[in-house]
N, C-alpha and C positions, 0 to 999 in steps of 0.2 A: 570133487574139488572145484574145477568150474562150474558148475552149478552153484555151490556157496559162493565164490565170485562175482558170481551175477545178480545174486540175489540182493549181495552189499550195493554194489554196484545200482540196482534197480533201487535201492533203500535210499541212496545215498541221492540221487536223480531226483527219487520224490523228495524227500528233503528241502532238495535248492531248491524246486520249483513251488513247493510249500511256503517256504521264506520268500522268493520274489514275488509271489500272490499278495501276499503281507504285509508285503513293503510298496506295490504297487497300489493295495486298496491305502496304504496311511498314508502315501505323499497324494494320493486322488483328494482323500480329506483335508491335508495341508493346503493342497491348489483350492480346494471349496473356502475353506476357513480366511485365507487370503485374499482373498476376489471377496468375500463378504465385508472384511475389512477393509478395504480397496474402494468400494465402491459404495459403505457404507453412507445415507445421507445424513449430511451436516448436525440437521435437526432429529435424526435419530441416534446421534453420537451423544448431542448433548440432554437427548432426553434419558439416557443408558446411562449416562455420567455423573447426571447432576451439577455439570460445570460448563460457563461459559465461558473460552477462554478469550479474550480480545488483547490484540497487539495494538500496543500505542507508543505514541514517541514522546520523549522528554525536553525536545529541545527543537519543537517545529514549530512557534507560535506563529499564526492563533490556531491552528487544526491541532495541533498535542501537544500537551507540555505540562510540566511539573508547575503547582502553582507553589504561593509562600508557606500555604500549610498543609505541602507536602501529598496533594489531591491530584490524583489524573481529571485535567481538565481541557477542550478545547473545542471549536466548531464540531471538529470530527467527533472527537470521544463522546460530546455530548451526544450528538445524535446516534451512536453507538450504546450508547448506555437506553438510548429509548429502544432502540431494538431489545433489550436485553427484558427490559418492563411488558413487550411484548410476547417475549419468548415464555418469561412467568405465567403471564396470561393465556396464554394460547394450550401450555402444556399444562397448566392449572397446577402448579405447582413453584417451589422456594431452588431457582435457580443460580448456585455461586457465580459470585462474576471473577471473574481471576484474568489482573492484569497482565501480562509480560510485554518487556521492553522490546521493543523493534526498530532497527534501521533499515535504511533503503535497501542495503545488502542483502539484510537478512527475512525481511517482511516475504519474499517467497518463497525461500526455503522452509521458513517455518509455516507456512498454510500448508505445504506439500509433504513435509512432514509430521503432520495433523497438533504441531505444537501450540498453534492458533486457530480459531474457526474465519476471525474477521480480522480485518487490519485496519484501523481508523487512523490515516495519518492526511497525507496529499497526493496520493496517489493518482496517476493517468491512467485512464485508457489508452493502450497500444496493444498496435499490432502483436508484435512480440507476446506482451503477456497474456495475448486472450487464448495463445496456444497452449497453457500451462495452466490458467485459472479462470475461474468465470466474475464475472461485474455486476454489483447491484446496479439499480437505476443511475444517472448519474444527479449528486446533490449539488455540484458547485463548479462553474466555468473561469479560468485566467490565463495565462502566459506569462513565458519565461520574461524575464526582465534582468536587467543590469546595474549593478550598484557601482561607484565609482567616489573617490575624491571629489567634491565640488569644483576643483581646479580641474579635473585631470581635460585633456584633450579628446579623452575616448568620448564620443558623442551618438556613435552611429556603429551599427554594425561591423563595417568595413576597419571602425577605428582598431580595431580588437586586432589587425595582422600583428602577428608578430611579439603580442602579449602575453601576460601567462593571467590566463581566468580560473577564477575555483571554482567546484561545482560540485554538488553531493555525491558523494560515493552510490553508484546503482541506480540516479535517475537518468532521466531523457536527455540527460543536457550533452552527458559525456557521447551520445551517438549523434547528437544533435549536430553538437561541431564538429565532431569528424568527417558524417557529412559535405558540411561547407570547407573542411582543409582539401578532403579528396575532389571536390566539383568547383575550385579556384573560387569560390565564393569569398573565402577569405586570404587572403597571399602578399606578404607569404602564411605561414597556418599558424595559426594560432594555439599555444598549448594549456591543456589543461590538466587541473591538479583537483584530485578529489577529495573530499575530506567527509567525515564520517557524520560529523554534524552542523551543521548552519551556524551554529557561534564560532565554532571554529576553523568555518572559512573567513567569518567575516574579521575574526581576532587576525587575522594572514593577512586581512585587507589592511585592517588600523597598523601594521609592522611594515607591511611593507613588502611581504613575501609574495603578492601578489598584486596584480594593477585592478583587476576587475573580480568582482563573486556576481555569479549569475545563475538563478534559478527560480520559484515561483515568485508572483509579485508581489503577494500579499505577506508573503514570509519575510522581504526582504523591508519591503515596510513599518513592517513589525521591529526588526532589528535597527532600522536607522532610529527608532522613536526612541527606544531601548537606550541607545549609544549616549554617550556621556557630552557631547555637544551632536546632534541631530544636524544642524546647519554644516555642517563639515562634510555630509555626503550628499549625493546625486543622484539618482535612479532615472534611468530611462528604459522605453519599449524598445526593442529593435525590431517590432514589429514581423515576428517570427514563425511566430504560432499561435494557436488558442486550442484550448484544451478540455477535455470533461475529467473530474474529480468523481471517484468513485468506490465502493467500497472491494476489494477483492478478496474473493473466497474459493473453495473449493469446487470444482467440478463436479458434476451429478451427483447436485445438491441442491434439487427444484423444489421442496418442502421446505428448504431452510430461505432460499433465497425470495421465496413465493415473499417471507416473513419479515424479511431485510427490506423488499422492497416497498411492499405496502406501509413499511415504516415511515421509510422517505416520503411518500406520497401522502399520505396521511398529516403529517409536519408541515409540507406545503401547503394542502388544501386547507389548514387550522388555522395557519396566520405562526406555529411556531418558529417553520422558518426563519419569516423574516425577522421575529424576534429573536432567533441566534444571529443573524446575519448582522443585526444592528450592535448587538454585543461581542460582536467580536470581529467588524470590519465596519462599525457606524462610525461617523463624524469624531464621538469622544472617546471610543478604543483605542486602542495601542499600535492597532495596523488599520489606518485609515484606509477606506477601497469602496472607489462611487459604484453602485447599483450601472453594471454595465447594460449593453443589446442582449447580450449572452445571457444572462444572468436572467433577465425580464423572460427574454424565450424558454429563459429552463423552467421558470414556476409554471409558463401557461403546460410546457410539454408533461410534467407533473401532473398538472388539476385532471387525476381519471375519472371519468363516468363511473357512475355506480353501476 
C-alpha cells in the first residue's frame, strides 16, 4: 500500500516538474519573441510591413497641417514624405505611406508604442526626450516667441508676471516657465494654460481668455497672417532660447535613421532645402521668417563629405 503511495506520489512529482519544464521553455520563447519585437529596427519593421507610418499635425503651420484640398502638407511632412521616396528606393520596393494625426501629447507615446515610425511636426531636441527616443539630424533652428495685442503692455519677458499665457499642450514652453516662476525670473509667476492646438490658443488670445500665447515663432507668424485683421497683433522674442527642429524616432533604429538622415543632408546639399524654406517661410508665405545665424550654420553643418 505504501509503495502504491509513493509510486502516485513519484508520478505525480514528475508531472509538475514535466509542466514547469514547459512552461519555463514557453515563457524563455515569450521573453525571445518580445526583445525581438522590442528591439526590432525601424527599417526592418517597415520592410516586414509594407507601411510607413508618419505622424503629422493638422494645425501647426507651416511644419504640418491640413491644406484646402484636404492633403497632408508642410515644411516638415514635406521633407518626411522624401524620406519615404527614399525608403521605396533603398528597399526597392511600393512602400504605403499611412498618415496618423499627432499632437504634442501624443507624438511620444505613439513612437513608443510603435503606432508611428516618424513624427513630422516642430519638434525640439531635449534633454528629456532623448531618454526615451532618438533624433534625426537636425533640419531647422528658431525660438519661442510671444504673441500679444498690438496695445497690450507686455513687451518684455518680465511683462508676463502675473499673466495667464497659452502654450501647447506637451511642448517646452510649459517647463520652460515653470522654470522662470520657481528661479524668481518672473514674479509674481506667471500662469499657464495649455491647449491642444495653436488655433486654439490663439482663438483664447482674440476672446480674451488669455493675455499672451507663446510658442514657436514661425508658427505664430503664420497664425497673425492667417488672422482676420493681422495689424491687431504683436509678436516679440524674449529672447529666451534657440532651439534645433528635428525628426524623432525610435531607439535602436540605426538602419532606419542611417536613412532619415541622409535624407536631410542630401535636401541641403541639392539646393531642396532652401526651396522649402522659401515656400514655407520666404518673403511671400504665409509665415514670413528671415534666413537667421542659425539657420545659415545649420546648412554649412549639413553639407557632408562624401
Amino acid at each position: 500500500m505504501n509503495c502504491r503511495k509513493l509510486m502516485k506520489t513519484t508520478a505525480r512529482l514528475i508531472c509538475v516538474c514535466l509542466f514547469l519544464f514547459i512552461l519555463v521553455l514557453s515563457f524563455g520563447g515569450f521573453q525571445q519573441a518580445f526583445a525581438e519585437e522590442k528591439f526590432e529596427d525601424t527599417l526592418d519593421r517597415i520592410k516586414r510591413t509594407g507601411v510607413f507610418n508618419l505622424g503629422v499635425r493638422e494645425a501647426t503651420y507651416p511644419y504640418g497641417y491640413v491644406d484646402a484640398n484636404n492633403n497632408y502638407v508642410g515644411f516638415s511632412t514635406d521633407i518626411a514624405r522624401k524620406v519615404h521616396e527614399r525608403l521605396e528606393k533603398e528597399l526597392k520596393r511600393s512602400i504605403k505611406l499611412n498618415y496618423v494625426v499627432v499632437t504634442g501629447r501624443t507624438r511620444i507615446p505613439l513612437l513608443l508604442n510603435r503606432r508611428i515610425d516618424l513624427e513630422a511636426g516642430a519638434t525640439v531636441i531635449t534633454k528629456g526626450r532623448t531618454k526615451v527616443v532618438d533624433f534625426s539630424v537636425p533640419f531647422f533652428t528658431t525660438a519661442t516667441m510671444i504673441v500679444v495685442p498690438k496695445e497690450s503692455p507686455i513687451r518684455k519677458l518680465q511683462d508676463l508676471a502675473g499673466k495667464r499665457v497659452g502654450i501647447p499642450s506637451g511642448g517646452l514652453e510649459e517647463r520652460m516657465y515653470r522654470s522662470f516662476n520657481d528661479s524668481g525670473r518672473i514674479n509674481p509667476s506667471v500662469k499657464t494654460i495649455g491647449y491642444e492646438d495653436h488655433p486654439e490658443g490663439f482663438q483664447a488670445l482674440i476672446t480674451g481668455a488669455i493675455d499672451a500665447y507663446s510658442s514657436d515663432g514661425p508658427i505664430l507668424y503664420a497664425m497673425r497672417q492667417k488672422a482676420s485683421d493681422p495689424g491687431k497683433w504683436r509678436i516679440f522674442d524674449p529672447k529666451v532660447n534657440v532651439f534645433l527642429q528635428a525628426f524623432p524616432m525610435r531607439e535602436q533604429s540605426s538602419k532606419f535613421k542611417n536613412i532619415v538622415d541622409h535624407t536631410i543632408v542630401e535636401l541641403f546639399e541639392s539646393g531642396k532645402w532652401q526651396e522649402l524654406f522659401n515656400k514655407y517661410f520666404g518673403p511671400q508665405s504665409k509665415s514670413p521668417y528671415a534666413m537667421t545665424e542659425g539657420l545659415k550654420f545649420l546648412k554649412i553643418m549639413n553639407s557632408w563629405p562624401q
